[in-house]
C-alpha positions as CSV (number, residue, x, y, z in Angstrom):
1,X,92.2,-34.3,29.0
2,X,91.4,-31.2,27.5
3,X,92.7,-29.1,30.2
4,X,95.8,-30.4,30.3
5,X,96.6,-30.0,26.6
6,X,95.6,-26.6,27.2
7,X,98.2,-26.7,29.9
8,X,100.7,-28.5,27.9
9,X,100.3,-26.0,25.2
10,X,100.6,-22.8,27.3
11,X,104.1,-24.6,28.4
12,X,105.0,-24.7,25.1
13,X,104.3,-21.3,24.1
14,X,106.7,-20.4,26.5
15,X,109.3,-22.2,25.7
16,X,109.0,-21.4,22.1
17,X,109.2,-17.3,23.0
18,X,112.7,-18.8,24.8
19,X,113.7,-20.8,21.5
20,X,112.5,-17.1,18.8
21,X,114.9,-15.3,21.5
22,X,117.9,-17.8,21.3
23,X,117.5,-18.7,18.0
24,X,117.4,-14.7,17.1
25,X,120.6,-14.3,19.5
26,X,123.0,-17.3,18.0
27,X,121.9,-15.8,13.9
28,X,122.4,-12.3,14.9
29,X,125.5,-13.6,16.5
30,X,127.2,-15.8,13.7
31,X,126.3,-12.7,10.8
32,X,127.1,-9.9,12.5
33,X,129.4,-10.2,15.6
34,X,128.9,-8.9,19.1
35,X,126.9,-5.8,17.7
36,X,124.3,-8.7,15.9
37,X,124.1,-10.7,18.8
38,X,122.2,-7.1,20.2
39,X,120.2,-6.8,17.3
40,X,119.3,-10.8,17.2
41,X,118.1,-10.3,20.6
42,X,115.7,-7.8,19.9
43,X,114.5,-9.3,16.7
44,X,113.8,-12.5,18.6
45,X,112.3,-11.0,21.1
46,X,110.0,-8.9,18.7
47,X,109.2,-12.3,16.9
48,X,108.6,-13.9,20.3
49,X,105.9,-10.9,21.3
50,X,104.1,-11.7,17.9
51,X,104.1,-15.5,17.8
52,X,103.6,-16.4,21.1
53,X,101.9,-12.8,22.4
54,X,99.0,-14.0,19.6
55,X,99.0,-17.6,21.0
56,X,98.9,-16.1,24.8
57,X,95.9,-14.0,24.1
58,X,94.0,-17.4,22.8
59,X,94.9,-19.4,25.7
60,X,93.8,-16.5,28.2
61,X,90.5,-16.0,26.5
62,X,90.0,-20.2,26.8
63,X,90.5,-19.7,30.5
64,X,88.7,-16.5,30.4
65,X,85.2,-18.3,28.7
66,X,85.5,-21.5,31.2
67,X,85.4,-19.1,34.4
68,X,82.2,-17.2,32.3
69,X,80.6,-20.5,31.4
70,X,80.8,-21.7,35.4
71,X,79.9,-18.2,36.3
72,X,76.8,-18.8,34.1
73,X,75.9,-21.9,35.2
74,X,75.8,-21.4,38.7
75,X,73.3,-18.2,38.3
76,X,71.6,-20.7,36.1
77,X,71.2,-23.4,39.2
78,X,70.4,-19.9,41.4
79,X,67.3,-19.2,39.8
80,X,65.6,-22.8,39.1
């Protein structure tokens, strides 16, 4: 059950980067024109990187101490 929240959650992240980068896009739009839509983009996209680039790192490093933890285990099983 675990893993697959951990799944779910990664699937999530993703689509939230989508939703800073749309959401950025349609307010950079409606203030500013064509030249905001630009500008929302990038904004969105910086906010995505941030948010989600944070959240990314955590869920790599989950994955990252599960593969150390088996890795440890099965030296563990070597030696007795």
């Amino acid at each position: 059950m675990n893993s697959f929240l951990a799944s779910v959650v990664g699937f999530l992240n993703g689509l939230l980067a989508l939703l800073f980068v749309f959401v950025g896009a349609q307010v950079g739009n409606k203030m500013y024109g064509e030249e905001g839509l630009v500008y929302g983009l990038l904004l969105g996209f910086l906010v995505a990187i941030l948010v989600c680039g944070v959240l990314a790192v955590f869920i790599s490093m989950r994955s990252e101490l599960i593969e150390i933890r088996r890795l440890l285990e099965s030296r563990s099983n070597q030696i007795i």
